[in-house]
Structure formats: structure tokens, C-alpha cells
N, C-alpha and C positions, 0 to 999 in steps of 0.2 A: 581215258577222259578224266576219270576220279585226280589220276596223278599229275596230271595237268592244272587241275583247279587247285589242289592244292600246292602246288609248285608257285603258281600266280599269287595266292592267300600269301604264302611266306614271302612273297616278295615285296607284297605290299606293307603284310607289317614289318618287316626290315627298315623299307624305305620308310614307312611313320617315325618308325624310333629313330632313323638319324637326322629326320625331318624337325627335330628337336634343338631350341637353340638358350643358349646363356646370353644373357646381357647386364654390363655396368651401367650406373645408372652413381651419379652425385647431385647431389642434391645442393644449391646454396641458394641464400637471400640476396635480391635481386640490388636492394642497397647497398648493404654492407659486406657485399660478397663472401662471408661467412656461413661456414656449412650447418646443414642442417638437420639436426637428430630427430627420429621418430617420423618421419614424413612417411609416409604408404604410397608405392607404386602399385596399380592395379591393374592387369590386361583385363581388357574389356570384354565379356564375354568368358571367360577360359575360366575364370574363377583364382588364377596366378595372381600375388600379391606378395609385395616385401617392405620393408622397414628399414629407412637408412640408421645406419648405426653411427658411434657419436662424429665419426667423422665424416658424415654424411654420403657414406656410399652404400650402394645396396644391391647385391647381385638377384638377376631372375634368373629361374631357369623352366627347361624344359614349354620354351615360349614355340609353338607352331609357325612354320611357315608361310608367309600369304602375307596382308596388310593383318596389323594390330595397331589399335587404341590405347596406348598408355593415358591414364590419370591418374596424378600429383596434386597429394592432397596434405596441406597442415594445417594447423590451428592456427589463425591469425593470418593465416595466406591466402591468396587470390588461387582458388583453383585451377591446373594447365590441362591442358588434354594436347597432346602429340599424338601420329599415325606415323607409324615406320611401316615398311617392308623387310619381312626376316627372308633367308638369313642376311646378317650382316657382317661385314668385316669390321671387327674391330679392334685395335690396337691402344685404346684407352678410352676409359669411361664417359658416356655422356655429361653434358652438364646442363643441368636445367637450374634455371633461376628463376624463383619466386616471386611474387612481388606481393610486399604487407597489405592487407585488406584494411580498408577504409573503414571499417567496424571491427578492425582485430579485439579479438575475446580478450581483454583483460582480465586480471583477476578484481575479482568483485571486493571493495575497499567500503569499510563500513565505520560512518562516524560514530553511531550512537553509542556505541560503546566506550567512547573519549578516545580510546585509542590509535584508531586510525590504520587499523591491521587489517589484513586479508581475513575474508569471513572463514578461508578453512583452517587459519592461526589462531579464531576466536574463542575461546570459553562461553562466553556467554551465547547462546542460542538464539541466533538472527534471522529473520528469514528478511530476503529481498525480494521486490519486484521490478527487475530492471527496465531499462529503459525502448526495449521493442514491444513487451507486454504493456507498457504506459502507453506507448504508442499505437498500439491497437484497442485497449481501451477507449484513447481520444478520442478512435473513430465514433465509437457507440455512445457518447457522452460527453463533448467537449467541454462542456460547460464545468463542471465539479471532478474530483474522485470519489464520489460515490458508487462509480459502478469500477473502477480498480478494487475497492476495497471490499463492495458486497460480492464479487465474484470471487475472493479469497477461503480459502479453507479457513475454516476455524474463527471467519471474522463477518458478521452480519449487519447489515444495517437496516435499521428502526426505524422507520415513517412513525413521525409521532403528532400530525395534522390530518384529516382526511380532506379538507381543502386546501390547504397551503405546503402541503407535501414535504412540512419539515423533517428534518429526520436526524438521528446521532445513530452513534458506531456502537455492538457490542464485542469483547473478546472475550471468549469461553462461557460465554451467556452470563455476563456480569452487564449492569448498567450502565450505559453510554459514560456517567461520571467518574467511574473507575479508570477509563482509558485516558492517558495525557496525549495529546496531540501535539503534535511540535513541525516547525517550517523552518529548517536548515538550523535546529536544537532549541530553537524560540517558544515558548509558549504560551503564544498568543488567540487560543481557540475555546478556553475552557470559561465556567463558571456562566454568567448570561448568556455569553454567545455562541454557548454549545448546541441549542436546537437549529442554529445557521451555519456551524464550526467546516462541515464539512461540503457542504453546498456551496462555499465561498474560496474553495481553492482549486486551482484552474489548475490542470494537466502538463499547459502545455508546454511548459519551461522547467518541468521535471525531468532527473536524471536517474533517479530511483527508489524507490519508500522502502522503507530500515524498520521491521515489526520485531517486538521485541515481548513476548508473552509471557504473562504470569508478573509477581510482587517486582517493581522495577523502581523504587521510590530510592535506593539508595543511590542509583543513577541521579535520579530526575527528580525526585521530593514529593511533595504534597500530588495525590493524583491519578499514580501509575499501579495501582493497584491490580487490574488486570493486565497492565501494559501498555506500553509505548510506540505509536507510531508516528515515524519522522517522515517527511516528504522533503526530499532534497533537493535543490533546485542546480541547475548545470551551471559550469563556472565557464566564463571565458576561454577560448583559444586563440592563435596564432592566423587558426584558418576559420575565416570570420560562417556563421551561421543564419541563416535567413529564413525563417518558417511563418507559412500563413495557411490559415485551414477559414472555410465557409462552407458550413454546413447547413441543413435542414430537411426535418423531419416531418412525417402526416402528422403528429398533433401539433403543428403549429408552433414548434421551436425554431432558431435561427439565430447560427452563432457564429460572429464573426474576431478574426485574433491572430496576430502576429506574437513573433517573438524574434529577439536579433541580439547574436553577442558576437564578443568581439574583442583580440590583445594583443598590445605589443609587450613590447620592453619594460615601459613604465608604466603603462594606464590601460584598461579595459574595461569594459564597458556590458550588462546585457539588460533587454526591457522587455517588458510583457504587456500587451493590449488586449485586451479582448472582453467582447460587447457581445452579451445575451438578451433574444425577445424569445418571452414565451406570449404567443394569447392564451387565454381561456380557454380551457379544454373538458367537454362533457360528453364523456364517452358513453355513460350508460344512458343519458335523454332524464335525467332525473332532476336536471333543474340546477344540480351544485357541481361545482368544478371537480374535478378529479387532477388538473393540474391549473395553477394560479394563475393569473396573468403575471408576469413578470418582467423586469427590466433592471439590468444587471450590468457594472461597468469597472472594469478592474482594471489598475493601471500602475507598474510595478517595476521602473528604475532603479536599476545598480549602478555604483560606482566603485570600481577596482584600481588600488594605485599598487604598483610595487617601486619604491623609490632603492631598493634595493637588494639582492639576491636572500637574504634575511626575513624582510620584512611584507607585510601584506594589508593592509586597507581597506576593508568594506564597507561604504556605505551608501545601503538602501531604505525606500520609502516606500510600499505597498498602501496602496489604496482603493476600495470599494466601497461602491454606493449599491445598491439593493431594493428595490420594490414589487412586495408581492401582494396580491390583492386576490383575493380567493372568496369561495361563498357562491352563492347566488346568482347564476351566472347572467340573469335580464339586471340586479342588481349592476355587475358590473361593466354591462354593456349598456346600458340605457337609463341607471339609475333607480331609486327605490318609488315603491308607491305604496298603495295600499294595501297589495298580496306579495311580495318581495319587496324584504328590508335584511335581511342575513347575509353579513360579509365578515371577513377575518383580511384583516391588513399586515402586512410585516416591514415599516420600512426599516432599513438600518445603514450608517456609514460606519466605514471600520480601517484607521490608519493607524499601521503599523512602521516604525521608525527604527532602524535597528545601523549597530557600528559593531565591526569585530575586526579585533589585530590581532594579527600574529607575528611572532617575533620567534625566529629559530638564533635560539642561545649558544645551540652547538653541533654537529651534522647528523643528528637524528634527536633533538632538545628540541621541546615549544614552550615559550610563554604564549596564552591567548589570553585575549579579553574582549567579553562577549556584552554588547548593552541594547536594553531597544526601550521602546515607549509605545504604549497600546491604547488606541482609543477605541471605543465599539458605544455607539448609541442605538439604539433600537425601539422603535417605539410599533405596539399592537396596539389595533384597534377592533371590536368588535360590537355591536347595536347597544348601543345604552355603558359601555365601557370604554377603557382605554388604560393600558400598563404604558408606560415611560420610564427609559431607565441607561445613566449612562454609567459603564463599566473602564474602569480606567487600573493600568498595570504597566507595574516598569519594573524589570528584571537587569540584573549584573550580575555577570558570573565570569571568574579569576579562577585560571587555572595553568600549572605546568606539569608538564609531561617529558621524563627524563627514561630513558633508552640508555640502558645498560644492554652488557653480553648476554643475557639470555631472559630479562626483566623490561619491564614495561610500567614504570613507576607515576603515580597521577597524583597530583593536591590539589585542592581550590577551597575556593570560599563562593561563595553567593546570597545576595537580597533581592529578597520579592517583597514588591507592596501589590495588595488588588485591593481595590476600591471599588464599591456599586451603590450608585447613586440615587433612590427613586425620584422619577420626578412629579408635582405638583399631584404630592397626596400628602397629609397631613402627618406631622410628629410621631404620634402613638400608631399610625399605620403604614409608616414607608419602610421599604424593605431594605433598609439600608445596611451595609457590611462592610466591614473592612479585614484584611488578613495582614500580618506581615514578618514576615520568615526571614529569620539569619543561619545560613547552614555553612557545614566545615562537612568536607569530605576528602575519600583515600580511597586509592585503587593500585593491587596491585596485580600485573597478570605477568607468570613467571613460567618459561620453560623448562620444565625440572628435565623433558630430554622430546628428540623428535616425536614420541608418540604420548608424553602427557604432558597437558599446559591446566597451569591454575590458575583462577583470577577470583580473588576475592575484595571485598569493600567493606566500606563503614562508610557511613553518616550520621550526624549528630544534626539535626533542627532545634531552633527554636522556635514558636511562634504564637503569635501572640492574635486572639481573634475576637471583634468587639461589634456592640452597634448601641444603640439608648439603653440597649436592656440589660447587657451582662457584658463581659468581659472574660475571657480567660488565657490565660497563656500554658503553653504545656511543652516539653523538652521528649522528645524522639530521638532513639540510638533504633539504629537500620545495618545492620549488617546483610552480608550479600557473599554467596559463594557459588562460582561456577566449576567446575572439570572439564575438561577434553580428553576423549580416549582414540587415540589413532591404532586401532588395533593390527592394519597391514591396510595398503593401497585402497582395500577396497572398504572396508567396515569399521565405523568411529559411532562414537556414543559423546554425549553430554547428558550433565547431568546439573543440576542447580535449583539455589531456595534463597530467600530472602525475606523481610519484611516490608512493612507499607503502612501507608492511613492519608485520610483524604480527611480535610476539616470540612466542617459543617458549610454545605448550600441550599438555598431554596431552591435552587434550578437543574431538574432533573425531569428526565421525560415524563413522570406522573405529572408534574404540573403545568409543564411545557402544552399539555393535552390540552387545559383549558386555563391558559393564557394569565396564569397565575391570580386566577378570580378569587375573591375569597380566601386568599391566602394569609398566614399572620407572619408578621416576622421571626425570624427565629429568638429563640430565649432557651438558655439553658443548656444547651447541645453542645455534644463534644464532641468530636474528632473519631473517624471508624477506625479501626485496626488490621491489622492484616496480616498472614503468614503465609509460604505456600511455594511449591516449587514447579518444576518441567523437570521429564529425562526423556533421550530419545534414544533411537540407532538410526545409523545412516549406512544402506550399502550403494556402491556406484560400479559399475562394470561396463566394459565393451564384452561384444560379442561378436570375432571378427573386427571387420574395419566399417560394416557397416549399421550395427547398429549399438546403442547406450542406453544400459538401465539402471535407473536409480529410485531411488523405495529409502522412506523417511517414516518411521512411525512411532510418535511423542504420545507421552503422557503427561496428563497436570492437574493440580489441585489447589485449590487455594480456599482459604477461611476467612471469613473479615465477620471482627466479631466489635461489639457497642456499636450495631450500623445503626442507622438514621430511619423510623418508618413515619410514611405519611398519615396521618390521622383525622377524623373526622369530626366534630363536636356537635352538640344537639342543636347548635342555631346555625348548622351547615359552613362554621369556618374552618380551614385546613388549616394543618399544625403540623412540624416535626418533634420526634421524640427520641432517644439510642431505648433501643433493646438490649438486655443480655442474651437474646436471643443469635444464634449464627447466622448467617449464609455460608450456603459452602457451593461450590461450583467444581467437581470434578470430572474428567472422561479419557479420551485419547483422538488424534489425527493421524491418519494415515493418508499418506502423499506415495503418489507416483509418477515416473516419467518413462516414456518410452520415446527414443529419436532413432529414424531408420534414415540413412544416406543421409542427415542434415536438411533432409526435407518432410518429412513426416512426424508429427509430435504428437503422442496422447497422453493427457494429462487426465489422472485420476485424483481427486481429494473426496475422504470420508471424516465424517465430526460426531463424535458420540458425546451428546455432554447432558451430565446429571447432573443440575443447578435446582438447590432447596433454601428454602429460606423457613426456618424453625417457628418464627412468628406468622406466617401465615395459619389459618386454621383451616379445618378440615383437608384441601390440597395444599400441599408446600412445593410443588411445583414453581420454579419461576415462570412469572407469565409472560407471553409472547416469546418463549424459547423453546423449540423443538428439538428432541432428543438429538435426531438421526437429521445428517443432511449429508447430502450427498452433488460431488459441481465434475462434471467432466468434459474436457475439451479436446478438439481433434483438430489438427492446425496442417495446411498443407500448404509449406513457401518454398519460393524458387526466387535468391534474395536479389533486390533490386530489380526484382522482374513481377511477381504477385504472389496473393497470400488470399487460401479461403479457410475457414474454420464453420468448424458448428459445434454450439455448446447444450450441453445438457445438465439441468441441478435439479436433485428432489428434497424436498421441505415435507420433513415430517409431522405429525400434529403438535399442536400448542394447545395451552390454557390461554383463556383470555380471563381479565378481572372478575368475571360475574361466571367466572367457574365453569361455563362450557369448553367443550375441546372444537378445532376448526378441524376444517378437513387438512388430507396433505395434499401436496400439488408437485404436476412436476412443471419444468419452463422450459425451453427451448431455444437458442436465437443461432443464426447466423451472420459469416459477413467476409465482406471479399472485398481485396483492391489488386487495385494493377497499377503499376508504373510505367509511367511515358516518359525517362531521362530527367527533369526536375518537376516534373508533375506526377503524382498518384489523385486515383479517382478511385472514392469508395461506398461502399455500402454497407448495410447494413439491417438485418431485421431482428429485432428484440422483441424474448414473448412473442411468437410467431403463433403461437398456439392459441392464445387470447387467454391467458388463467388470468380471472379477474376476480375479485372479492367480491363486487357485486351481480356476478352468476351463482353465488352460493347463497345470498342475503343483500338486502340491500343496507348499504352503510348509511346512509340518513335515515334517521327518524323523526316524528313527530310533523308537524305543518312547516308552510316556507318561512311563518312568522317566526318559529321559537325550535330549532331544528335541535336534534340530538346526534351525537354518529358514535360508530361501533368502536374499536379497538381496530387498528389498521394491522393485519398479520399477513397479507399478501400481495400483490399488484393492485391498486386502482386505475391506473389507467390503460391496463387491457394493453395489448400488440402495438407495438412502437418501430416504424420503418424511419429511417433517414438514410444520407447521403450527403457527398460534399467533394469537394476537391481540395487538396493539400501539396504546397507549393515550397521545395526546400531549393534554397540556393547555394 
């Protein structure tokens, strides 16, 4: 019997092992019927997998007999899936043809750097947030990129009203006026209209925001001291685009907005609409808004010619009007009486005009020329005051960019005028200013070979800065050096330093707090300084065919010395003054990503930053900046079909002004959609967990007549749901 069973055993494994089969397999595009390198054949189940090689063939072997699942998969292709039955007879290789995915992965192309190179050619240290993170962002906040931006490693945003919920941006826990803001390289967001700057730009005609961290003034000039961030807006195609999103949320938001572009041959076209209502929103029953009433209406025409294969034509007109009305919330529902009279107004209009040519001199030469015109009025009101003030700024910037064999050569020139106007206060107390900057700059980014690229700069400014009271003009030489280290496929480093300085403003989030009361004009003050670099490493890896990891961990420092402190005098008016005192702001980020099958994403970012300011006494802590934060995200898509995620960030303790520490906090949010063929429906819950400031203290003080509020370092307004439907044609 023994000899039986085993005589059977050997017959079946015999028959296993001839039960074993090869298969060719070509691979090409389904277009261009040209074959296809690196593509992965996968039997389904068996754990078998191969790689066409360059001439797109790829043998399996040892494939089991019965039905198998083949799936074909590339980058940029529409994944296949076939079911054979083995064995087969075959006599020449299969052919399967691909077909380009409607979202093919391009390589990510970065302007800020003038160059216009792929960000893994770059020297200088870019970080992107492409265009599906914008678009999941949209979901949770259509209205601004304020929450693209606060959900970012290493970059926070500052609530600096506790009823009108204005806010500015920090990077590396430097103050909102170190960072230059820019809208397709324009910089139309700084100086008065930075406590609105980032509240005022809409999502939803973005293609991808371009962060560029640490001293970046040799770039971008006056400003960029902690850094530069660009928000890009999408250019026209062929194949015209059609989006419309209508959202809204329990606190009483509701946002409604298209977008449409569109090109032929000679002329193309893209526009942006979109209309926000907030009401009044009093989450903790205390009487003052925690979010403003609001009423918001932006309206943002291009016009694209190309009259010929050369040449290119932009010009657009961005427009917003704005009204926020915050305070007292019977105030601003029923009007004031005897026990409510405390409101904070914000209205502002803000038209921005801008033209840019480009002219190709030769097949990889640009001339470009860049112009725009900025108008911003804003006028605050609150009981017994009122600040008025119109901000006016017109920028030109000439530049050509010549492309040699292994160089990347840049010149320009540029003028800036900024003007700020007060209105209807008197001579010796308007806050009047004017800047005006002529600068010369040089870049050059050179391949000395495939694994090291250098890019350095120079800038010279002049500029001259005045109001009734003084005058000064002062000349800046800004050099700038980056490296690229490709060390093999998988591990490169950057490394870079530069200079900086930001000239003298009254408008910075201390005063922003209250509504520039009491404030004097500047007299005397000069211009801050700056030095300071980043280095990082970058590794990237597969593991298999199905999964990819990548781990980014930068460090950075920066110095800015003659800075600007706010001061106080014995009959309670504010004043700026330079310190020889420093700030210094140093720490490191660590970034990670993990992607399983292209459907599983966990994103990890850590922020350690030690930011001191010498002239403060007893703590030199910068205030409202916590050491340690921590943002992590878990993303589960199946594209074109749905996408849920859930996020988690922890905020470690802060100083606030009057020297106490808050607590830390953690947040939570989730959010889902699903597509139905040219409709997705989503959702959405932010703050799920309710961390609110005023579960820890309450942010008002004093009576309803003469109210006081804290230092805003957390959520006011508590757990935020919405939803909407978004409509691409």
C-alpha cells in the first residue's frame, strides 16, 4: 500500500512540474505602436512577474495551468488585465497595447526657479503640491489655500483676528512677512494685504504650488526671507476643460465656482468664478463669532494668443471684492443697542492686471517680459475707529534664459514701485509709504555631469524707501548657491545658502491683531538682513512591483539680523525700532511616503524648529510657534472611481505674548468621494474631534461693550463638516 501511495505522490509531482509553462508577452503603446520598456507583467495570485526590456518583450515562466490573470502595468498607461488559459501554443509573442492615461505622470516642471527644469534636474530645493492634493484639498476648503498650505510640513498658518479669522503664513516659524507670496511669479499679496493675502486665492484654477524655503531674495528680492511660495494657475489646452464645485458646510459656508479653459492654434482662453457666503458663526454660545459673516466674489479672466510657434501672450485681470463683518454676533444680526456694540469689519477690493510674453529666440532660448498693476483697498472698522488704506504696486520684470549643452544661463532686470496710502487721517499720523526697487540679476545652473548640477546667483537691488519722515536708499548684493548630489537611482542630497532683507513695514501680524490702533508711522528704520541655508537627502525605492518608498530629511537655518521690534511708549502708542539684536530660526523636516499597488498612500511629515529672537527678555521663544509638529495622512484611491483618507497632526506647546505656554492638541479630519463618470460627490469632516481653544479658556474677555481676546494658537471654530458636488466636463 506504502508503494502505491508513493508511486501516486511521484506522479503527481512529475505531472506539477511539466504542468509549468513560458509565455512571451510585447508590450507596445497603443498610439504610437512603439514598444514599451519597464512595463511589469504580473500573474495574479502566483506571485510570477516580469519587466519588458527595452524592446518591449518579456518572457514568464513557470506560469500553472488552468485560467490566469495577467496585469500590465506602466507609468503613464491605462492599466490591462487579460485572462488566458494555459497551456498555450505559442508560436510568437503576445501583443498587448496600452493605451496613455488621461492623467499620465509627467515629470513635475518647476517655474520658480526661472528655469523651467524638471524638479529632479533642480539645484535649488523645491517642494511641490501637485495638482490631485490641490484637488483634494478643494474639497475641505474651497474657498482659499489656506488649508493646502496649513496642512503642509514645515509651513503653518496664523489666525491673527479671533473674530474675523484673518490669518498669514509661517515657514520655519519666521513671521508671515518673511514669506513672498507669488500667483504665476507676480507678487501681488504682501505689505497691507497680507493679513487677507492668503484668504483671497481660490484653489480652483490651480495646477500646483512651487515652496521654495529658506533666504530666496536673490530669486525674488525684497521679502523672501523665509521663502517663497508660488501658486500656479493651469494653462489652456487643446482639450477644453469645464469644472464646477457647490459646496457647503454646518458652520454655515457655501461656495459656489467654475472654472473653464480652453486652445487652439492661435488663441485660448481660461476664467475663474467663484462666490463665497459665510454667516455668522458662534460655536461656543459666547456671544462673538468664531467665523465672520462673509461675502466674497472673485472673478479671474485670461487671455492667451499665440500668433505664432515663437511667441506667447497673456493677458489677465483678477478681481475680488471681500466683506467680513465679525464681532458681536446680535451686533451683527440685529444691529447694536445698549449691551452689544463690538464689531471688526474688513471690507477690501483687490484688482490685479498683469501681461507676460514670451518670445523663444531659439529651440530651447526665452525672452520673457513679465508686467502687472495692483490695486488693494481695504478699509477696518471697529466701535469708535476706523483704518483706511489704499495699497498700490506695479512690477516689471525682463528676463532671457539661454540653454547651452550642459548650462542653463538667466539675466534680467526688474522695477518695483509699492505705495500705501492712508486714508482720511491727518499729515503727522498717516501711515503713508512708498518703496521703489531697480534690481539686476544672474543665474547660472550648470551640469558639471549626470550626478552633479550647480546653480548659483547674484542680485544687486537698489531701493530707495520714504514717507514725510525720512528717507533712505540702500544698495543689496544677494548671492545664492545651490548643489545637486545624485548619488545612484536611489539617494541625492541638496545642499544651499543665500542672502535676503525685507525693508521696513508697519503691517505684520502684531499689528494686524489690533487693527493698526494706535500705531505711528514709521521713522528711521531700515531694512532686516538675512543669511541662511537648507541641506537635505532624498532616498526613493520600489520594493517589488508593488510597493514605493521615499523619505526626504532637510535641515535649515536662517539669521536675520537689524530686524524691526514692535514697541510700546508711556502714552500707549506703537512704534517700530531695528535691534542689533538676532532672530535665528533653526530645526529639520522629515517627510515620508509610502504607496502600495497605487492605491494606498501614507504620508508622514515631522517639524522640529527652534526659532529665538535675542531681544525678547526672560523667554526668547518665538511666540505662537511650537517646537514639534507632527501631520500624517492615509489616502485610499481607486482613480476615477473614489478616494477616502483620514488625517492626523499634533501641535506641540507654544508661548503666547504674556508668557504662558498653551496646551498641545492633536486634530483629526476625514473625507471621501466617489465618482459617477462626470460627477464626484464629496465629503468631508475637519476637526472631527472638536479641539477648540475655547474648551481650554475662553478667548473673550472683558464685557460685550469693550471686549479684549487671547492670542489665537488653535481651532476657534471647533469641528467643521461639509460636502458638495463637483462637476468636470
Amino acid at each position: 500500500m506504502r508503494k502505491i501511495i508513493l508511486m501516486l505522490c511521484t506522479f503527481v509531482c512529475i505531472t506539477s512540474a511539466y504542468a509549468q509553462n513560458s509565455f512571451k508577452v510585447l508590450v507596445k503603446n497603443k498610439e504610437s505602436k512603439a514598444n514599451l520598456s519597464a512595463a511589469t507583467i504580473l500573474i495574479k495570485g502566483t506571485g510570477l512577474l516580469a519587466k519588458t526590456a527595452e524592446n518591449g518583450m518579456a518572457t514568464i515562466n513557470n506560469i500553472p495551468d488552468g485560467n490566469q490573470v495577467l496585469i500590465i502595468r506602466n507609468v503613464g498607461f491605462e492599466e490591462q488585465t487579460i485572462t488566458l488559459t494555459f497551456p498555450i501554443n505559442q508560436s510568437a509573442p503576445l501583443e498587448i497595447f496600452l493605451q496613455e492615461s488621461e492623467d499620465e505622470l509627467e515629470e513635475v516642471i518647476v517655474s520658480s526657479t526661472r528655469t523651467s527644469r524638471t524638479i529632479k534636474n533642480t539645484p535649488t530645493r523645491v517642494e511641490t503640491i501637485e495638482l490631485e492634493e490641490i484637488d483634494e484639498k478643494s474639497n475641505m476648503r474651497p474657498a482659499n489655500v489656506s488649508m493646502i498650505l496649513h496642512e503642509s510640513t514645515g509651513i503653518s498658518v496664523q489666525q491673527t483676528s479671533a473674530t474675523s479669522a484673518n490669518a498669514s503664513i509661517r515657514i520655519q516659524g519666521l513671521d508671515g512677512r518673511y514669506t513672498q507670496l507669488l500667483k504665476d511669479g507676480y507678487a501681488s499679496f504682501g505689505n497691507f494685504a497680507s493679513g487677507l493675502s492668503i484668504l483671497e486665492i481660490p484653489p480652483l484654477d490651480l495646477s500646483q504650488v512651487e515652496i521654495i524655503k529658506g533666504p530666496s531674495s536673490t530669486l525674488y528680492g525684497a521679502g523672501a526671507i523665509a521663502g517663497v511660495v508660488n501658486f500656479v494657475s493651469k494653462t489652456p489646452k487643446e482639450k477644453a476643460e469645464y469644472n464646477f464645485i457647490l459646496n457647503q458646510s454646518n458652520v454655515g459656508q457655501t461656495n459656489i465656482g467654475g472654472f473653464a479653459m480652453k486652445r487652439n492654434n492661435k488663441i485660448g482662453y481660461s476664467l475663474l468664478a467663484l462666490v463665497n457666503f459665510q454667516k455668522p458663526y458662534d460655536v461656543d454660545k459666547d456671544d462673538f463669532t468664531e467665523l465672520p459673516k462673509t461675502r466674497d466674489f472673485t472673478l479671474h479672466p485670461k487671455l492667451f494668443l499665440y500668433p505664432n510657434d515663437k511667441t506667447t501672450l497673456i493677458i489677465g485681470n483678477a478681481f475680488t471684492k471681500s466683506d467680513r463683518t465679525g464681532g458681536d454676533i446680535f451686533v451683527i444680526k440685529e444691529g447694536t443697542d445698549v449691551n452689544h456694540q463690538y464689531f471688526e469689519t474688513n471690507n477690501s477690493i483687490r484688482n490685479t492686471s498683469t501681461l507676460d510674453f514670451s518670445y523663444k529666440t531659439g529651440a530651447m532660448d526665452l525672452l520673457k517680459v513679465k508686467t502687472s498693476f495692483n490695486y488693494f483697498k481695504r478699509d477696518i472698522s471697529i466701535p469708535n475707529y476706523s483704518f483706511n488704506g489704499i495699497n498700490y504696486n506695479a512690477y516689471t520684470d525682463i528676463s532671457y534664459l539661454k540653454n547651452l549643452k550642459n548650462q542653463s544661463l538667466i539675466f534680467g532686470a526688474n522695477l518695483v514701485y509699492d505705495e500705501f496710502l492712508e486714508q482720511n487721517q491727518s499729515q503727522n499720523l498717516a501711515k503713508n509709504f512708498s518703496t521703489k526697487t531697480a534690481g539686476l540679476y544672474a543665474q547660472q545652473t550648470w551640469d558639471l555631469s549626470d550626478r552633479f548640477k550647480l546653480e548659483s546667483g547674484l542680485r544687486t537691488d537698489l531701493v530707495q524707501y520714504f514717507n514725510t519722515f525720512y528717507s533712505k536708499t540702500e544698495f543689496f548684493i544677494l548671492p545664492r548657491i545651490s548643489a545637486l548630489f545624485k548619488f545612484d537611482d536611489k539617494w541625492s542630497s541638496r545642499i544651499g545658502g543665500g542672502l535676503g532683507y525685507k525693508t521696513p513695514t508697519l503691517f505684520t501680524e502684531q499689528t494686524e491683531t489690533f487693527q493698526y490702533q494706535n500705531l505711528l508711522p514709521l521713522n528711521n528704520v531700515e531694512a532686516e538682513k538675512s543669511y541662511g541655508g537648507t541641506a537635505d537627502v532624498n532616498f526613493k525605492t520600489s520594493i517589488g512591483t508593488d510597493w514605493m518608498l521615499s523619505f526626504n530629511q532637510m535641515f535649515f537655518y536662517t539669521r536675520i539680523t537689524n530686524s524691526t521690534i514692535l514697541l510700546q511708549d508711556k502714552n500707549g502708542f506703537f512704534h517700530f525700532e531695528n535691534t542689533r539684536q538676532p532672530v535665528q530660526s533653526l530645526g529639520f523636516e522629515t517627510n515620508a511616503k509610502i504607496i502600495f499597488k497605487e492605491y494606498f498612500k501614507l504620508f508622514a511629515g515631522y517639524t522640529f524648529t527652534n526659532a529665538k529672537a535675542d531681544y525678547l527678555p526672560v523667554i526668547q521663544n518665538i511666540r505662537l510657534l511650537p517646537k514639534n509638529k507632527l501631520n500624517l495622512a492615509l489616502l485610499y484611491e481607486k482613480e476615477r472611481n473614489f478616494k477616502i483618507g483620514l488625517e492626523g497632526y499634533f501641535t506641540d506647546k507654544q508661548y503666547l505674548y504674556n508668557n504662558l505656554e498653551t496646551n498641545p492638541f492633536w486634530e483629526f479630519g476625514f473625507m471621501a468621494e466617489k465618482v459617477f463618470g462626470k460627477i464626484s460627490i464629496f465629503i468631508n469632516a475637519e476637526n472631527f474631534t472638536d479641539t477648540r481653544q475655547s474648551k481650554y479658556k475662553s478667548v473673550v474677555n472683558g464685557s460685550h461693550l469693550n471686549p479684549t481676546f487671547d492670542d489665537i494658537w488653535t481651532h476657534t471654530e471647533g469641528r467643521t463638516f461639509n460636502g458638495g458636488i463637483k462637476l468636470k466636463l
